[in-house]
mmCIF file of the N, C-alpha and C atoms, coordinates in Angstrom:
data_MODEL
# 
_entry.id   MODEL 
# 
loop_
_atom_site.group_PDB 
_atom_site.id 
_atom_site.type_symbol 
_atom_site.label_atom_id 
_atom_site.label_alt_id 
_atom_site.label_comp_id 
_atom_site.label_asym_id 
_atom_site.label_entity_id 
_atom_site.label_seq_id 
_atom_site.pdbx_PDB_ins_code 
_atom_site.Cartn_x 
_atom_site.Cartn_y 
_atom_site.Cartn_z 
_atom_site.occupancy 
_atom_site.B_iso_or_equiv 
_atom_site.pdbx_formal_charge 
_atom_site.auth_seq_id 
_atom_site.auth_comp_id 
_atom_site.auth_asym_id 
_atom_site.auth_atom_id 
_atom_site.pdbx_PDB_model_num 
ATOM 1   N N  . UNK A 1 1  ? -27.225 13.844 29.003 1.00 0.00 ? 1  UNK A N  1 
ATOM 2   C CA . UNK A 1 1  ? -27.030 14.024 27.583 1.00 0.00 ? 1  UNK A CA 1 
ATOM 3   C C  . UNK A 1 1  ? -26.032 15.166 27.355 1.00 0.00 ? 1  UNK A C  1 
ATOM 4   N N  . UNK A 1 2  ? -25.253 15.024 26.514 1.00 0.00 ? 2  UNK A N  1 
ATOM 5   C CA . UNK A 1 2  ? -24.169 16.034 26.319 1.00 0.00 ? 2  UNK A CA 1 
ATOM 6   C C  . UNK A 1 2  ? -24.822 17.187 25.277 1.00 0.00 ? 2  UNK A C  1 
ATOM 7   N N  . UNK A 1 3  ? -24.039 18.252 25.254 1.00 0.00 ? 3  UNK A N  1 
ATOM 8   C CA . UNK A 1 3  ? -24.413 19.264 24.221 1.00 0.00 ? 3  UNK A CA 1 
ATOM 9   C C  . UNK A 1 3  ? -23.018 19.688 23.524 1.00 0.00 ? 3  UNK A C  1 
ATOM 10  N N  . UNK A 1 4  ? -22.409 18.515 23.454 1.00 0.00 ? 4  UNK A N  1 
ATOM 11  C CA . UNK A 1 4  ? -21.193 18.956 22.639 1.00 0.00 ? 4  UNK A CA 1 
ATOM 12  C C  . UNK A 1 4  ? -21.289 19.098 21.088 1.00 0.00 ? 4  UNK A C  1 
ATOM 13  N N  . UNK A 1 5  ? -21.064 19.998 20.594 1.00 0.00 ? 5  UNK A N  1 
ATOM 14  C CA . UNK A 1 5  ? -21.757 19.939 19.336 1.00 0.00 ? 5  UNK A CA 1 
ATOM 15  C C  . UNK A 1 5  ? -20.316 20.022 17.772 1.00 0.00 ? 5  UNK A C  1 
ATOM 16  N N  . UNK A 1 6  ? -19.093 19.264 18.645 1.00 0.00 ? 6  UNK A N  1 
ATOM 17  C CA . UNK A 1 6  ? -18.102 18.985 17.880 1.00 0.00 ? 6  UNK A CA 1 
ATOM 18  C C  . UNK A 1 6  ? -17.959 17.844 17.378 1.00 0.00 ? 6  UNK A C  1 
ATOM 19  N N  . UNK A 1 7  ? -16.960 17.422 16.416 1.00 0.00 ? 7  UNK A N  1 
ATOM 20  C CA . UNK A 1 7  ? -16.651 16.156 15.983 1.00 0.00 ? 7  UNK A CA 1 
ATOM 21  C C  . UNK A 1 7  ? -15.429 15.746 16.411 1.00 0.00 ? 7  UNK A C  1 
ATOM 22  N N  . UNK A 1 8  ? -15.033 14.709 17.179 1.00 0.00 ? 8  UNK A N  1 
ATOM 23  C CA . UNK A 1 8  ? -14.203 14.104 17.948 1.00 0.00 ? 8  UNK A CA 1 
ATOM 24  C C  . UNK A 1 8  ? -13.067 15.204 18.332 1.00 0.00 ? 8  UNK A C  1 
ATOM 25  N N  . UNK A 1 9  ? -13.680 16.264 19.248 1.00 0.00 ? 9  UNK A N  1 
ATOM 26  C CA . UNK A 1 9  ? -12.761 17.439 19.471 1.00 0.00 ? 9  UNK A CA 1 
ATOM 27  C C  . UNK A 1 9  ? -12.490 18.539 18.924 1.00 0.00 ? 9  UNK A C  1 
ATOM 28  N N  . UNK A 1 10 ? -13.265 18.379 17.633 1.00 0.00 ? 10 UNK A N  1 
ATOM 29  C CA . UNK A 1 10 ? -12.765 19.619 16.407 1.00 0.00 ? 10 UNK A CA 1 
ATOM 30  C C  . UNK A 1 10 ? -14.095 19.983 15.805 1.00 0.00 ? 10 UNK A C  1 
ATOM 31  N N  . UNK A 1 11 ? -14.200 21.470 15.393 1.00 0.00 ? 11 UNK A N  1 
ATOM 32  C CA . UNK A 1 11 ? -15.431 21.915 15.196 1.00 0.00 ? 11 UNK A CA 1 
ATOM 33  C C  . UNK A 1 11 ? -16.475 21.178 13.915 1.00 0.00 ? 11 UNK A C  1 
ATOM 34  N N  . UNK A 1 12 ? -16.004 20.426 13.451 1.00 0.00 ? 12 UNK A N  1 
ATOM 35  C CA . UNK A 1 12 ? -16.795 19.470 12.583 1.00 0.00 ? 12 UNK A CA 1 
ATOM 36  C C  . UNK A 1 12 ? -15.813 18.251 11.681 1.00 0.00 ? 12 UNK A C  1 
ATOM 37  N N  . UNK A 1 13 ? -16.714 17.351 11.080 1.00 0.00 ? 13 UNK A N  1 
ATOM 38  C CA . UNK A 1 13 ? -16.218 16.663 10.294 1.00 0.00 ? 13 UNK A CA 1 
ATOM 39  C C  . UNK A 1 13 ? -15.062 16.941 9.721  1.00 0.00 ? 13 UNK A C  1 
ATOM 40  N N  . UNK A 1 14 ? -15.356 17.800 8.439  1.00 0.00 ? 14 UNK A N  1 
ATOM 41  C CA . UNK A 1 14 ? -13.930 18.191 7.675  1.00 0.00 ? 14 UNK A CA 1 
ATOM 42  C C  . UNK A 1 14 ? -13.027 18.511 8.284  1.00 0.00 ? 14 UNK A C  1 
ATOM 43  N N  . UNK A 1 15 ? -13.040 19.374 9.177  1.00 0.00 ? 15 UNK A N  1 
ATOM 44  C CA . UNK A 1 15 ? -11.999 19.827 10.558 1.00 0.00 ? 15 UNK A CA 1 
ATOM 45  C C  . UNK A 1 15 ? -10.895 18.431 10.627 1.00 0.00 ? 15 UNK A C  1 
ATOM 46  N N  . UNK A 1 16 ? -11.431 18.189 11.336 1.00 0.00 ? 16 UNK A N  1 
ATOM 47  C CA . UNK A 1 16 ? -11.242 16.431 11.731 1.00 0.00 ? 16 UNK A CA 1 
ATOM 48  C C  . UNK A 1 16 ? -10.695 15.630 10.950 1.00 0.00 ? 16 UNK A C  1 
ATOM 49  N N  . UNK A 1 17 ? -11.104 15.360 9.848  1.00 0.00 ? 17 UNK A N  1 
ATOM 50  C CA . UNK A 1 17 ? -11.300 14.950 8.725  1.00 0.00 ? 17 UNK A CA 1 
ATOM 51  C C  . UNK A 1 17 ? -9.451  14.989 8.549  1.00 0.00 ? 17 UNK A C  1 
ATOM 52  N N  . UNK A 1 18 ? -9.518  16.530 8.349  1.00 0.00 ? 18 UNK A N  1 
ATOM 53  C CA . UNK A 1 18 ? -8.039  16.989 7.284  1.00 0.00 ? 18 UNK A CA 1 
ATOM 54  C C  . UNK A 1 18 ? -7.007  17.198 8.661  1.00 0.00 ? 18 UNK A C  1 
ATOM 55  N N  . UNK A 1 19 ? -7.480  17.409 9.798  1.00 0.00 ? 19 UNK A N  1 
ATOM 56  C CA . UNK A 1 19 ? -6.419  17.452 10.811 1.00 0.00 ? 19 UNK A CA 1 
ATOM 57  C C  . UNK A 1 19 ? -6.116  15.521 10.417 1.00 0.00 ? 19 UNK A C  1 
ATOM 58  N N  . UNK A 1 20 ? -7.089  14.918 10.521 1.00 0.00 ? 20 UNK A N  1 
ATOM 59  C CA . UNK A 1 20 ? -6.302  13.534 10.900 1.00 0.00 ? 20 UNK A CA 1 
ATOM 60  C C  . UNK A 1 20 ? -5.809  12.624 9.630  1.00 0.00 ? 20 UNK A C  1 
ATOM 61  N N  . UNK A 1 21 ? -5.618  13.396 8.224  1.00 0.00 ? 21 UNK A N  1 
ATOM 62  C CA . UNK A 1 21 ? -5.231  13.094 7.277  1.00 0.00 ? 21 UNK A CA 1 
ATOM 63  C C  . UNK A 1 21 ? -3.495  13.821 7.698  1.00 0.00 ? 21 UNK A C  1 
ATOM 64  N N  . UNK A 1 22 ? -4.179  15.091 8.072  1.00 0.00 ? 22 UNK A N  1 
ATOM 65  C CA . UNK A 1 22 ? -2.182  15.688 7.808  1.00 0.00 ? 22 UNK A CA 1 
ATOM 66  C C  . UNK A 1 22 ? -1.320  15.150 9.041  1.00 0.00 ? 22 UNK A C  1 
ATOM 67  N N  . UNK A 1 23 ? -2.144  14.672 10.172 1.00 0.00 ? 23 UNK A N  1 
ATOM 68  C CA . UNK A 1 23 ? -1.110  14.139 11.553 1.00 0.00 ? 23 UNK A CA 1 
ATOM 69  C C  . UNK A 1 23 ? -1.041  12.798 10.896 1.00 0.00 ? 23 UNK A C  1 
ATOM 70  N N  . UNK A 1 24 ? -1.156  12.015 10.029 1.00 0.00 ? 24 UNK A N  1 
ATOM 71  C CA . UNK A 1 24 ? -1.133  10.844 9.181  1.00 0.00 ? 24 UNK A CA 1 
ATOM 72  C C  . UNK A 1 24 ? -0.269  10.293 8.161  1.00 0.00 ? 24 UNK A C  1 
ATOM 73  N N  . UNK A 1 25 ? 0.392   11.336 7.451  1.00 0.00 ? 25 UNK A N  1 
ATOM 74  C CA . UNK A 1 25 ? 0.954   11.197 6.817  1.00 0.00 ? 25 UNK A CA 1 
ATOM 75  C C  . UNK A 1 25 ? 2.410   12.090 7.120  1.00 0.00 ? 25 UNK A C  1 
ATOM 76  N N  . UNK A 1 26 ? 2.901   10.987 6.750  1.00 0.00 ? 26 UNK A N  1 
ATOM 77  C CA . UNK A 1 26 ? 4.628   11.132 7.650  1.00 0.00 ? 26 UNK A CA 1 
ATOM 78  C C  . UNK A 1 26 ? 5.197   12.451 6.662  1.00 0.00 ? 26 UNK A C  1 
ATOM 79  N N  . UNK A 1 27 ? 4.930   12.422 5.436  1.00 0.00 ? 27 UNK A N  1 
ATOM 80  C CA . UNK A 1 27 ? 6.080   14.304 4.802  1.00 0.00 ? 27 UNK A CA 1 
ATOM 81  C C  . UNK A 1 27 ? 5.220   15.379 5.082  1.00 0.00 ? 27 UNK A C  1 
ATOM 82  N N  . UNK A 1 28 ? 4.015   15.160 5.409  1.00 0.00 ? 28 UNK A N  1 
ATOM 83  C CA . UNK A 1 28 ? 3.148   16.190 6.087  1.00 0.00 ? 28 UNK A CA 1 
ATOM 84  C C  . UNK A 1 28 ? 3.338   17.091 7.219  1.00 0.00 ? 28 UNK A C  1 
ATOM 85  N N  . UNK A 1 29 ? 3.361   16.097 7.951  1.00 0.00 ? 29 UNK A N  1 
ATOM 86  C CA . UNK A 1 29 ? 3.692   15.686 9.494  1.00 0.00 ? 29 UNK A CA 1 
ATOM 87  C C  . UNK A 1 29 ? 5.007   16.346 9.413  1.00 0.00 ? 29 UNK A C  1 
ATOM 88  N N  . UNK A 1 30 ? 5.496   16.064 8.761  1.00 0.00 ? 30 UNK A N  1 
ATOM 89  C CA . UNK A 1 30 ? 7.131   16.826 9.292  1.00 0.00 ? 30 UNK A CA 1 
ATOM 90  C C  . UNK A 1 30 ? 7.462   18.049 8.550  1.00 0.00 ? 30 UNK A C  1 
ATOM 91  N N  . UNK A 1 31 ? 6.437   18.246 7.441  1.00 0.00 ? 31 UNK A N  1 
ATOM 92  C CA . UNK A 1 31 ? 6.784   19.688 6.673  1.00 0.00 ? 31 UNK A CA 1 
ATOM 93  C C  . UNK A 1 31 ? 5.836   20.826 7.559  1.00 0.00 ? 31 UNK A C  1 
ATOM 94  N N  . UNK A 1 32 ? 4.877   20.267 8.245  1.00 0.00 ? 32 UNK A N  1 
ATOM 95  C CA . UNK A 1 32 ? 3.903   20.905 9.466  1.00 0.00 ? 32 UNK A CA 1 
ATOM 96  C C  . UNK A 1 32 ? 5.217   21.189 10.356 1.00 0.00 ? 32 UNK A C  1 
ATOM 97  N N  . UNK A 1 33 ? 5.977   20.405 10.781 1.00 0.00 ? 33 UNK A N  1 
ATOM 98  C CA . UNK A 1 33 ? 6.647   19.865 12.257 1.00 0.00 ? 33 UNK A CA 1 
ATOM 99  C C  . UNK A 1 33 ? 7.905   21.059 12.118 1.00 0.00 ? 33 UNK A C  1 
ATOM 100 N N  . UNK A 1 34 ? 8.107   21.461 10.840 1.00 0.00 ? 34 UNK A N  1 
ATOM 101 C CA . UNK A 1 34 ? 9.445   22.140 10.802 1.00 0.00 ? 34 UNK A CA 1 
ATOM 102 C C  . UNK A 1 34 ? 9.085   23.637 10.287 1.00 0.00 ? 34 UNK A C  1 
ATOM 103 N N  . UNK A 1 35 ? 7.627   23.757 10.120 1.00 0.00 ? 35 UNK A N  1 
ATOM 104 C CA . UNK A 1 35 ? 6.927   25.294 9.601  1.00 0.00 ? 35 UNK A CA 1 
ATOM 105 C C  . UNK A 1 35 ? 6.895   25.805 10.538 1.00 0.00 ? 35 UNK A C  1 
ATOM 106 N N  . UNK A 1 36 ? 7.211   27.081 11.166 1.00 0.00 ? 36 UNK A N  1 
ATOM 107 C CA . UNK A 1 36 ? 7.153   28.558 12.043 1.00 0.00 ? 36 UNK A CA 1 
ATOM 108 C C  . UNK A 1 36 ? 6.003   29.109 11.973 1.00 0.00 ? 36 UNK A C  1 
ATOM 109 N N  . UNK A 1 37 ? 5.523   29.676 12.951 1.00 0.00 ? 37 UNK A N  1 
ATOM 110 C CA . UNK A 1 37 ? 4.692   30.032 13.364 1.00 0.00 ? 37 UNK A CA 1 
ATOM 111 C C  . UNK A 1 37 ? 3.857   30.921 12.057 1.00 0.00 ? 37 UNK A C  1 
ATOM 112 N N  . UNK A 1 38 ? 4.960   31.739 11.760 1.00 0.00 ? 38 UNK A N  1 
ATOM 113 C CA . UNK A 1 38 ? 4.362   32.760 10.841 1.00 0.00 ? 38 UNK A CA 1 
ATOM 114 C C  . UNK A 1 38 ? 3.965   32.139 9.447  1.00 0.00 ? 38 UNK A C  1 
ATOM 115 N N  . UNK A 1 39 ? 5.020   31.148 9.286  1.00 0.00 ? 39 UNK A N  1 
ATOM 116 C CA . UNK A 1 39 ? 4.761   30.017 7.884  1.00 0.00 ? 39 UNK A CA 1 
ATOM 117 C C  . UNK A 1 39 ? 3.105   29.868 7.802  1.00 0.00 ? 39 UNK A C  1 
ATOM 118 N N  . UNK A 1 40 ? 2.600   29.060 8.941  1.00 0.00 ? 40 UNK A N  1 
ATOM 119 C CA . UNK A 1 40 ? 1.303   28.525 9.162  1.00 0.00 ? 40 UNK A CA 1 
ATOM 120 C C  . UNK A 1 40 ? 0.277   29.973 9.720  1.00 0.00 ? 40 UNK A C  1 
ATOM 121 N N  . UNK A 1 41 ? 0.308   31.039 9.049  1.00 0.00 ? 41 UNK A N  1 
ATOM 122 C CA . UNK A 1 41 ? -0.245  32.074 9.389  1.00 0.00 ? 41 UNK A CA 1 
ATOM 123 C C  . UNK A 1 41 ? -2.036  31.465 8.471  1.00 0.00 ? 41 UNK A C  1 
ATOM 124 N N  . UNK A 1 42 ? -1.302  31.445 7.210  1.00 0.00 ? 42 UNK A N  1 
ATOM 125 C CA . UNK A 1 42 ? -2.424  30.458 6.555  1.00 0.00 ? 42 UNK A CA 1 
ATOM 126 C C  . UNK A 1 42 ? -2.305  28.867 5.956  1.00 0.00 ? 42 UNK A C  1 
ATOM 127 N N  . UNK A 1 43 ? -2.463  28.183 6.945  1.00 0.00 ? 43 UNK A N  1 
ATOM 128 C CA . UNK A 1 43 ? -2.248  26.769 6.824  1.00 0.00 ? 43 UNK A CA 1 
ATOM 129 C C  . UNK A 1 43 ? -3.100  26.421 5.090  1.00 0.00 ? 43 UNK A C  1 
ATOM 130 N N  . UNK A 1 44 ? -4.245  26.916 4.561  1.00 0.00 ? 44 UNK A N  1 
ATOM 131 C CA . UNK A 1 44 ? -4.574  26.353 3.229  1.00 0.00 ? 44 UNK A CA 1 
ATOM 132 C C  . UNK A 1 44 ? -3.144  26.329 2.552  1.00 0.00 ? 44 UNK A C  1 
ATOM 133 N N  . UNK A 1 45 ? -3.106  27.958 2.656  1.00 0.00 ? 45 UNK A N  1 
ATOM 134 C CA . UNK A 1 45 ? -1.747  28.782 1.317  1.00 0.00 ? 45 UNK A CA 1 
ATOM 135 C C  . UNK A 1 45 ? -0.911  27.900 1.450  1.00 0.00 ? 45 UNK A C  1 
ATOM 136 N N  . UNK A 1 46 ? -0.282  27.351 2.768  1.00 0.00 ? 46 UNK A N  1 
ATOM 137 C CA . UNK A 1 46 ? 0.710   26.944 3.328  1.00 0.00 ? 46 UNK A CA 1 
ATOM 138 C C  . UNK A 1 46 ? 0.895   25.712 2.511  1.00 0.00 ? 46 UNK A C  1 
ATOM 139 N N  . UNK A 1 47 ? -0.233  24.791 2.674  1.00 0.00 ? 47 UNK A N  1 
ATOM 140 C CA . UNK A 1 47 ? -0.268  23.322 2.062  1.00 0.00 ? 47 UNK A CA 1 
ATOM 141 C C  . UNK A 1 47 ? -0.322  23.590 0.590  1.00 0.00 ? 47 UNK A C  1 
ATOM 142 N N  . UNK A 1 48 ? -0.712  24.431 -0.152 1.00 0.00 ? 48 UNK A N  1 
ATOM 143 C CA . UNK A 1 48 ? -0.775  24.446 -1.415 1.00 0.00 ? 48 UNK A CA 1 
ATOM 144 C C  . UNK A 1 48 ? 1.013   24.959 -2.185 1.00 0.00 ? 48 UNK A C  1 
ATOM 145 N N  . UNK A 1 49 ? 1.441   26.006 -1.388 1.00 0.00 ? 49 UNK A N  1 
ATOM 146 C CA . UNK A 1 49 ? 2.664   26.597 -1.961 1.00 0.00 ? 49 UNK A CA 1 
ATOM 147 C C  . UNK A 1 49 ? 3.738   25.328 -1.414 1.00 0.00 ? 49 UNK A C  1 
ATOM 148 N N  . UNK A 1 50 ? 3.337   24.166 -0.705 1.00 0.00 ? 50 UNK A N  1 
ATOM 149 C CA . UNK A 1 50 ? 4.160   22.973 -0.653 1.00 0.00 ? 50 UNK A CA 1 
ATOM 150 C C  . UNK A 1 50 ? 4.021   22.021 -1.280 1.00 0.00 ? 50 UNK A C  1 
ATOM 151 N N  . UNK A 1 51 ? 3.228   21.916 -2.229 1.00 0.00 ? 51 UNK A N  1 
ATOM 152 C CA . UNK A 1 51 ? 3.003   20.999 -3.073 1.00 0.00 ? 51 UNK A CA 1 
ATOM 153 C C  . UNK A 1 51 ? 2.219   20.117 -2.193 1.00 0.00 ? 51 UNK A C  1 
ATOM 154 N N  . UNK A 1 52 ? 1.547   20.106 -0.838 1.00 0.00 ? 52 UNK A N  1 
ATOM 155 C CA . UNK A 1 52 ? 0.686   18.653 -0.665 1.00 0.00 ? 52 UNK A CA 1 
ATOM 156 C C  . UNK A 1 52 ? -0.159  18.513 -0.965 1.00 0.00 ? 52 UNK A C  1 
ATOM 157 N N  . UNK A 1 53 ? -0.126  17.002 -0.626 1.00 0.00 ? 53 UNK A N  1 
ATOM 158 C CA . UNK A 1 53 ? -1.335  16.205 -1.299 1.00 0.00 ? 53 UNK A CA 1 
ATOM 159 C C  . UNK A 1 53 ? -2.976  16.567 -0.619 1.00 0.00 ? 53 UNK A C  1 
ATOM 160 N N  . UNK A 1 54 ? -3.245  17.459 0.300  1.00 0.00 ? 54 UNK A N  1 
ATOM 161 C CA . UNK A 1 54 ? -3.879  17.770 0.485  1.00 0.00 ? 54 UNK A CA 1 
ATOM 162 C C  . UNK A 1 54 ? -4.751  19.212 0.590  1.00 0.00 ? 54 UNK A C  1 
ATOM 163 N N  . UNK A 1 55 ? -3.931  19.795 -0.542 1.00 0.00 ? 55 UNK A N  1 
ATOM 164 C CA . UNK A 1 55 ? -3.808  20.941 -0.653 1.00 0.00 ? 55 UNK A CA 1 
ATOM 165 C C  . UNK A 1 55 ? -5.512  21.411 -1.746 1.00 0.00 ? 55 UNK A C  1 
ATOM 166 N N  . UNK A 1 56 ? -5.686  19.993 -1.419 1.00 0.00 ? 56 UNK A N  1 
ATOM 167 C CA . UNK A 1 56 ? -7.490  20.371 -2.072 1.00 0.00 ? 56 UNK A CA 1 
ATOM 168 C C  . UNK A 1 56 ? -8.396  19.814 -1.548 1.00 0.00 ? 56 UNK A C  1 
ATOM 169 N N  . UNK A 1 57 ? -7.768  19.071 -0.320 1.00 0.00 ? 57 UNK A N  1 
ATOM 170 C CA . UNK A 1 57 ? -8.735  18.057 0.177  1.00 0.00 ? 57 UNK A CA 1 
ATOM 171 C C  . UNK A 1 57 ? -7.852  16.573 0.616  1.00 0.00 ? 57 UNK A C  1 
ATOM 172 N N  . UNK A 1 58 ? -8.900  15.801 1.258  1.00 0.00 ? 58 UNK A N  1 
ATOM 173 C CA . UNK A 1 58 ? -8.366  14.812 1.286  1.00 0.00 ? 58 UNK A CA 1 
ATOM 174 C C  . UNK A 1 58 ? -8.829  13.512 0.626  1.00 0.00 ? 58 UNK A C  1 
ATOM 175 N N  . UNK A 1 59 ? -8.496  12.216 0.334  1.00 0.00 ? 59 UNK A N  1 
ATOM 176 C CA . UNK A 1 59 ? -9.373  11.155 -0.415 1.00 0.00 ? 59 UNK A CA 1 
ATOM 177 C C  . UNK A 1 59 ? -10.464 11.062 -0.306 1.00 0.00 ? 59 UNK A C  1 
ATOM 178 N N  . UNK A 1 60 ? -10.896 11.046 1.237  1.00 0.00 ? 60 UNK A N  1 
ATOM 179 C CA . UNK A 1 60 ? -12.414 10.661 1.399  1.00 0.00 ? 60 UNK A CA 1 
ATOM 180 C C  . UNK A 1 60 ? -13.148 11.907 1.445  1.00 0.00 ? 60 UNK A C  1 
ATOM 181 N N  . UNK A 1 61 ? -12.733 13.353 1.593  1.00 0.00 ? 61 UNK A N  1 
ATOM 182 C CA . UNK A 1 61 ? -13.591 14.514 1.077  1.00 0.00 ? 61 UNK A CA 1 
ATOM 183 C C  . UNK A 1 61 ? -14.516 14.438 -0.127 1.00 0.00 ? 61 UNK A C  1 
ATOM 184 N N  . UNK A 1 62 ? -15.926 15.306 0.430  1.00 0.00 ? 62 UNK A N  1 
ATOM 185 C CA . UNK A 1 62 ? -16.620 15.786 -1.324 1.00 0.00 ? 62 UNK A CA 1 
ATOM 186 C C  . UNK A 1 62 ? -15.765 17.095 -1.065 1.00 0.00 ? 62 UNK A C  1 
ATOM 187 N N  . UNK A 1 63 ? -15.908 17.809 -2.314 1.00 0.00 ? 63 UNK A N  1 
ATOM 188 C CA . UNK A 1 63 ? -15.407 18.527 -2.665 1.00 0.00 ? 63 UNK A CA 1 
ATOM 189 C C  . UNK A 1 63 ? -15.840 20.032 -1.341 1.00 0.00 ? 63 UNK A C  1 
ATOM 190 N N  . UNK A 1 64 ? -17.149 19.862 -1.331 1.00 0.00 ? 64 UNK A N  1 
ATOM 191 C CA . UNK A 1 64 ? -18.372 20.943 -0.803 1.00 0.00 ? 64 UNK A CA 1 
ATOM 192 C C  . UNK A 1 64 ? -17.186 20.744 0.771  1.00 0.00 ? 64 UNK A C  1 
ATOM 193 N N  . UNK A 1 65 ? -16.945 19.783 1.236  1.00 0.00 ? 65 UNK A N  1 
ATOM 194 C CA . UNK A 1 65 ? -16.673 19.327 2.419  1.00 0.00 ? 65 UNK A CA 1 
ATOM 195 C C  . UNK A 1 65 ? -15.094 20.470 2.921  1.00 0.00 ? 65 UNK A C  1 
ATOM 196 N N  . UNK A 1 66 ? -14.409 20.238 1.822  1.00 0.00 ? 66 UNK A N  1 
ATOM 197 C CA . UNK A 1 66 ? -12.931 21.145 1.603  1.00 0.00 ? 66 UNK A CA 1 
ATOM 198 C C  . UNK A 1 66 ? -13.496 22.548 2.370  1.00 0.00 ? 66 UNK A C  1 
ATOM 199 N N  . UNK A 1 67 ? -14.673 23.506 1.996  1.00 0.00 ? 67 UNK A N  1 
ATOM 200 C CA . UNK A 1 67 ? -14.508 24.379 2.622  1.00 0.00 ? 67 UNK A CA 1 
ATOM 201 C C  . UNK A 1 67 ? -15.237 24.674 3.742  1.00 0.00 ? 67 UNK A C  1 
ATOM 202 N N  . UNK A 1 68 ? -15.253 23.328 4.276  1.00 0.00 ? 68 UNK A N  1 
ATOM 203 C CA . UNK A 1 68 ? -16.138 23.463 5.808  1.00 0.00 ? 68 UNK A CA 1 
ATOM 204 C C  . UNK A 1 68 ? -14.595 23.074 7.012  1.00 0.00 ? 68 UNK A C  1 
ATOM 205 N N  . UNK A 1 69 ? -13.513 23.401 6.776  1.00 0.00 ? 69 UNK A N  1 
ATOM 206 C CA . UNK A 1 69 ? -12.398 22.839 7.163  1.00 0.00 ? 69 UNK A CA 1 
ATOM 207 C C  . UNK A 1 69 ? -12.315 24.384 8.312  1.00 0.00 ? 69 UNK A C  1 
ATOM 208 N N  . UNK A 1 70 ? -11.942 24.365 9.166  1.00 0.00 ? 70 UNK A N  1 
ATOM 209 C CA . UNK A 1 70 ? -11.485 25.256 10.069 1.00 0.00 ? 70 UNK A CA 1 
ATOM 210 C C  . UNK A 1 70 ? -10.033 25.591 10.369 1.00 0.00 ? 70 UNK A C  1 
ATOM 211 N N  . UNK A 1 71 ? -9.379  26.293 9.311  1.00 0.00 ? 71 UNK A N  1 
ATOM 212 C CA . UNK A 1 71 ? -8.149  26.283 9.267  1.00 0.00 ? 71 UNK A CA 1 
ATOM 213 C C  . UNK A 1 71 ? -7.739  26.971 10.480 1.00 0.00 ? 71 UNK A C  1 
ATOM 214 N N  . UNK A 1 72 ? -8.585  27.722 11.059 1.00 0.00 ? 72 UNK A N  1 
ATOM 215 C CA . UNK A 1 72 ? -7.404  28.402 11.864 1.00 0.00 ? 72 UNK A CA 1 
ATOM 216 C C  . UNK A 1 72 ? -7.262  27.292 13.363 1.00 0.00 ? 72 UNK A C  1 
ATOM 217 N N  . UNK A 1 73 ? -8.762  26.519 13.333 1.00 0.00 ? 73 UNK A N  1 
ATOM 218 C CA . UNK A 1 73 ? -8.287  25.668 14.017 1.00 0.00 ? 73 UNK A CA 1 
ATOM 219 C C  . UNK A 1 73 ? -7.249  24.607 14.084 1.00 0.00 ? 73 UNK A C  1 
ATOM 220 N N  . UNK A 1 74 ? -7.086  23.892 12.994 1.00 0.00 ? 74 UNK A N  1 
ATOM 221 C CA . UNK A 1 74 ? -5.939  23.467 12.426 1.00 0.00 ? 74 UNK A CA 1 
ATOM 222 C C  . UNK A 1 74 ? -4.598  24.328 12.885 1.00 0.00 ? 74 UNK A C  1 
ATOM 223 N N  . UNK A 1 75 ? -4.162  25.502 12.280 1.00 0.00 ? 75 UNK A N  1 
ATOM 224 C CA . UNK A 1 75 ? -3.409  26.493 12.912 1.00 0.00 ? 75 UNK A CA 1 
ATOM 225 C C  . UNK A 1 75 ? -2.759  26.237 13.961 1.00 0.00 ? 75 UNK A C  1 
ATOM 226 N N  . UNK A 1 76 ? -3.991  26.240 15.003 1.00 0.00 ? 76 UNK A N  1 
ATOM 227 C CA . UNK A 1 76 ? -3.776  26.318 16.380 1.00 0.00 ? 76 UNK A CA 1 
ATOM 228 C C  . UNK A 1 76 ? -3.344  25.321 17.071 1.00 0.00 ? 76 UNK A C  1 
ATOM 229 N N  . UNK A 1 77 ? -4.128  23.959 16.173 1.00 0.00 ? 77 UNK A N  1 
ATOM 230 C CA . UNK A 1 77 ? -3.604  22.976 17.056 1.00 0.00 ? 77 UNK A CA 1 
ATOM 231 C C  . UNK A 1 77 ? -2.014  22.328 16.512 1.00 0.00 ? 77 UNK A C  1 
ATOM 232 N N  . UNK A 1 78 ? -1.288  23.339 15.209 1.00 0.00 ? 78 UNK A N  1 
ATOM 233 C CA . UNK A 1 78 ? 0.184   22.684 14.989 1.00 0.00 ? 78 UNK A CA 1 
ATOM 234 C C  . UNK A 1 78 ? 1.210   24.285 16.010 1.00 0.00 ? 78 UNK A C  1 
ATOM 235 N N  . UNK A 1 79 ? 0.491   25.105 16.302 1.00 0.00 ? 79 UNK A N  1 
ATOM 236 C CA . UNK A 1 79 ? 0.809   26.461 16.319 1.00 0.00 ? 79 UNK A CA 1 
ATOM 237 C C  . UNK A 1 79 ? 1.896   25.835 17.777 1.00 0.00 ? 79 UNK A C  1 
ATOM 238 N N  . UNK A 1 80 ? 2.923   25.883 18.183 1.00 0.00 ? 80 UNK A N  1 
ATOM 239 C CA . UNK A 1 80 ? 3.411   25.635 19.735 1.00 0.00 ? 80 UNK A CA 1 
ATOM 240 C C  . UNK A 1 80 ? 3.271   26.948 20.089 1.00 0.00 ? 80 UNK A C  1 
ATOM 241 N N  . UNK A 1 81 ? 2.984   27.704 21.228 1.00 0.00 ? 81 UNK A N  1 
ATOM 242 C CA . UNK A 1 81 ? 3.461   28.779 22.036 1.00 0.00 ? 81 UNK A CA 1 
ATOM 243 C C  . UNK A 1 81 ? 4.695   28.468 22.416 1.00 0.00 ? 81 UNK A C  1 
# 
């Protein structure tokens, strides 16, 4: 029996959730793809001062769900070293 206590790799649902909404959508994806390191210092701020569409959530989010999101994990996983 496993004791993994993540959601498909990422520390929960919403995590997950909004990582696989923003690797999903193609002006996302590339306004992520062309942001610097320091840009994505705070990935929320980041998505909101860009106008995306997910800058409150995503379609299938409740609302409650938005702040169970692990941004810095997010962060990390657009962050390149």
């Amino acid at each position: 029996m496993s004791n993994d206590n993540t959601y498909n790799g990422w520390r929960n649902w919403a995590t997950w959730n909004m990582a696989l909404w923003l690797d999903n959508d193609e002006p996302t994806y590339r306004l992520l793809r062309r942001a610097s390191q320091r840009d994505l210092a705070d990935v929320r701020a980041f998505l909101a001062d860009n106008c995306s569409p997910f800058a409150n959530g995503t379609p299938d989010m409740d609302p409650g769900d938005f702040n169970q999101v692990d941004w810095d994990e997010i962060r990390d996983a657009w962050v390149v070293a």
